[in-house]
N, C-alpha and C positions, 0 to 999 in steps of 0.2 A: 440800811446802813451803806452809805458810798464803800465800793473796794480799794481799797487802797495798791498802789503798784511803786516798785523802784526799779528805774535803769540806771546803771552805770555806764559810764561814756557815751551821753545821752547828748553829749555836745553840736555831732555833728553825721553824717552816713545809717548807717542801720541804724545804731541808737535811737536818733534823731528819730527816724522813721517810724520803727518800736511804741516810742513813747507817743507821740503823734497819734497810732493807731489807737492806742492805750485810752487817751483822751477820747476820741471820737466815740470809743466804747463806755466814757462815762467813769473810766477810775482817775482818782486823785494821784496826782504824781507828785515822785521826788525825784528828781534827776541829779546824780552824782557826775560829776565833770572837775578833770581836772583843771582845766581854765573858765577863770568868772569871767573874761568876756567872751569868749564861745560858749560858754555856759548861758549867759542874759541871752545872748542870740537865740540860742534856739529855742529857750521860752516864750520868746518874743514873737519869733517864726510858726510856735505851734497856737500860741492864742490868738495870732491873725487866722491861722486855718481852722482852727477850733477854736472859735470866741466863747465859747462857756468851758473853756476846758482849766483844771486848777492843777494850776503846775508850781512845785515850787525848787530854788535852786539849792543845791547841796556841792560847796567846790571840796575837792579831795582829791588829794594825786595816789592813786590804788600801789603805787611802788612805796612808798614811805608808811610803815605800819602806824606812827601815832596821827598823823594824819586818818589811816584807815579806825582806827578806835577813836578816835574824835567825831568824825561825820557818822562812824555806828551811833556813838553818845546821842548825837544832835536829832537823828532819826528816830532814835528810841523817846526820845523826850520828846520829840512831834505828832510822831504816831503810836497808838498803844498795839495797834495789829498792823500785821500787812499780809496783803495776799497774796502779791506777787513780787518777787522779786526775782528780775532778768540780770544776769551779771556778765554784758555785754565788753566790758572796757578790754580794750587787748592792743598791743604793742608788736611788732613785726619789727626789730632795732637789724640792722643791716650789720651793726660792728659789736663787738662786745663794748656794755654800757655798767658800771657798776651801782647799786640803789643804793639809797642814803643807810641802809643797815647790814649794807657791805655784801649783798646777795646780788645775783647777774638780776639786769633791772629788768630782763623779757619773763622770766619766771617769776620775779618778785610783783609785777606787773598783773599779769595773766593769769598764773595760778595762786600765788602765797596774798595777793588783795585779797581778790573775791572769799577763797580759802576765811581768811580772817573775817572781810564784813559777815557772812552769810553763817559764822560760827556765832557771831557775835547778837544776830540778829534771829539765830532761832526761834530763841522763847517767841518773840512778836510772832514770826510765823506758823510755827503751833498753837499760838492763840485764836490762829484766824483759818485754822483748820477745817475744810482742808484748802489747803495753799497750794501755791506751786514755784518750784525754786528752777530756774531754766539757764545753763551754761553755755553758753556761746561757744561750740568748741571748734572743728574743722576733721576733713579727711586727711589734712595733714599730719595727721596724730599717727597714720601709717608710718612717718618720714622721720621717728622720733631714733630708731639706731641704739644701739647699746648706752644704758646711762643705769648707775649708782644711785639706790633710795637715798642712801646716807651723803649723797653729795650733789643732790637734783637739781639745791640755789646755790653750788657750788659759782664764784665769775672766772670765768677764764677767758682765753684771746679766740675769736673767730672771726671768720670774713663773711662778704653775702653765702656762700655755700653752707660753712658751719652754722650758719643763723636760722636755714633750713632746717639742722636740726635740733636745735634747742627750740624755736617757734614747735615745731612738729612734738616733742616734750610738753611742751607748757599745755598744747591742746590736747594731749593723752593724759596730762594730769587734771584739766576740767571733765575731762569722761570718768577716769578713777574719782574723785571726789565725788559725783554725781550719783557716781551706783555705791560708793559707800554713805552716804548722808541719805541717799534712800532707806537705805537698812537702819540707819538709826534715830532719823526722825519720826517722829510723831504725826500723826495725820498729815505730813508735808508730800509731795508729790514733784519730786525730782527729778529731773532729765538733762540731757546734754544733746545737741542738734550743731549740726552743719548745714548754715546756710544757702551752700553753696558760696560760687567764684564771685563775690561781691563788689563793684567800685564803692570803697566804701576810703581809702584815702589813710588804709593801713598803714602801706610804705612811707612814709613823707621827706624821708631823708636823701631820697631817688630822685638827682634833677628830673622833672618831666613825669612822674612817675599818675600822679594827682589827675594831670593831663590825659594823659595817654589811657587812664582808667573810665577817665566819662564818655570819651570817643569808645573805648570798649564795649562801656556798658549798653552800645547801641546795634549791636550785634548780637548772635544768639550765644557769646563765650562769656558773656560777664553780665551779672546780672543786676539791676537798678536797687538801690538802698529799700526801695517799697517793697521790690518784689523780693527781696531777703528777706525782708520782717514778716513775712505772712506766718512762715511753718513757726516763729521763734514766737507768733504773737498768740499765735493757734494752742501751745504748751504752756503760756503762760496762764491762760485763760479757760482754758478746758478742760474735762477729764484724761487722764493719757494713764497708759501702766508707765508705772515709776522706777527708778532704774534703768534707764535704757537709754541710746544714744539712737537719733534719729537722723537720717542723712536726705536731704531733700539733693545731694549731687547726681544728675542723671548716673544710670547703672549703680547707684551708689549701691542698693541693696543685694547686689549681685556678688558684692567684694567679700573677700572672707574675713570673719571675724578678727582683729588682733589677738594674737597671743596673751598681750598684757591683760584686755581686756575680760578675758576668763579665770583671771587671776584672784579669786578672793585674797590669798596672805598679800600680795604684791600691793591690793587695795589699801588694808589694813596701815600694812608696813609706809605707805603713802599716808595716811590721813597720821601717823602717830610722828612722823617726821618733821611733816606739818604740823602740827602742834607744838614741835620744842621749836620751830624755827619761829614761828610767830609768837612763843612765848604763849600759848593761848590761856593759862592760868592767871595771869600778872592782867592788873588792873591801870 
């Protein structure tokens, strides 16, 4: 039986890459992307590289929740299992941005999409048991600062510095969801990794910024979209212990634990927050 895989912001940098590998390895894709023609591109780009590879396109902007329950719908009624599913899409907004259901649009983004699809898409995934669910998260999750369960997609005003720390939030809330959806799924195999300092074309709101990333990536401080997707392709795809955050940033295993992260109530208190904010009952 072909395995079946989904990335999200499969459009264009790691994703791209991700799914590319994915293919080469012989699984069926579905690539979620917010733009259908960065979207047709990089299916276009991975079947010239991989000419038997079956890719197919899925548009959906991860900030907008019926958008996110539509392309769950569409998923679900394409495929009846999946095996993998990577939840790479993520947003770095330099200002505050508000989403179309009045939640700051870097949390609504990063954490409350994937949150929703990958709720939505359980069953499939314990059908295809065991699977593996892999968060694209960062070590910026250290940079996350005092923040409110009850007011996480709260919008408020920030500049590039405050953006640090809401981005550093959004990716400590993909590590909390991860070791909580580990505990409650069903033969799924869960995790959250940092793939390191990626040119991956995060920022884009930064004249130059796109630029100054691929000259980077040619030194040993930023590393090439391929060479990020190995450890993120490696979890998707393998055995791994579940629950756990895996850091491929040099010394990264050397850092000490977050505090949050030894928090089972704080987990909890996260995944039940999340649910009234996506409405996750309502159809």
């Amino acid at each position: 039986m072909d395995e079946i895989a989904i990335v999200t912001g499969a459009s264009s940098g790691l994703g791209k890459e991700i799914a590319r590998e994915l293919a080469r390895m012989g699984y069926r894709l579905g690539l979620v992307c917010r733009s259908p023609v960065r979207g047709r591109d990089a299916v276009a780009d991975i079947e010239r590289s991989v000419p038997e590879a079956d890719v197919e396109l899925f548009q959906a902007d991860l900030s907008v929740q019926a958008d996110v329950r539509d392309v769950a719908a569409r998923l679900l009624d394409r495929y009846e299992r999946i095996d993998a599913l990577v939840n790479n899409a993520g947003v770095h907004n330099l200002r505050a941005k508000v989403s179309a259901d009045g939640y700051d649009r870097m949390i609504a983004t990063n954490h409350l999409g994937p949150f929703l699809l990958t709720t939505l898409l359980l069953e499939a995934l314990e059908r295809a048991a065991p699977s593996r669910v892999v968060m694209v998260a960062s070590e910026a999750h250290r940079h996350a600062g005092r923040w409110d369960v009850e007011r996480l997609a709260e919008p408020g005003a920030y500049g590039p510095v405050g953006s640090m720390r809401v981005y550093g939030r959004s990716k400590l809330l993909n590590i909390l969801f991860a070791q909580e959806l580990a505990e409650r799924a069903k033969g799924v195999i869960v995790n959250a990794v940092c793939p390191g300092l990626v040119a991956t074309g995060l920022v884009r709101d930064v004249p130059g910024a796109e630029r100054a990333e691929r000259v980077m990536a040619h030194t040993p401080l930023v590393r090439t979209p391929a060479q990020g997707a190995r450890m993120v392709v490696k979890l998707a795809t393998e055995g791994f212990d579940s629950g756990r955050f895996y850091s491929t940033t040099p010394g990264g295993q050397w850092l000490p634990v977050a505090a949050e992260r030894k928090d089972a109530g704080l987990r909890r208190a996260v995944w039940e927050r999340s649910e009234a904010l996506v409405r996750l009952g309502e159809r």
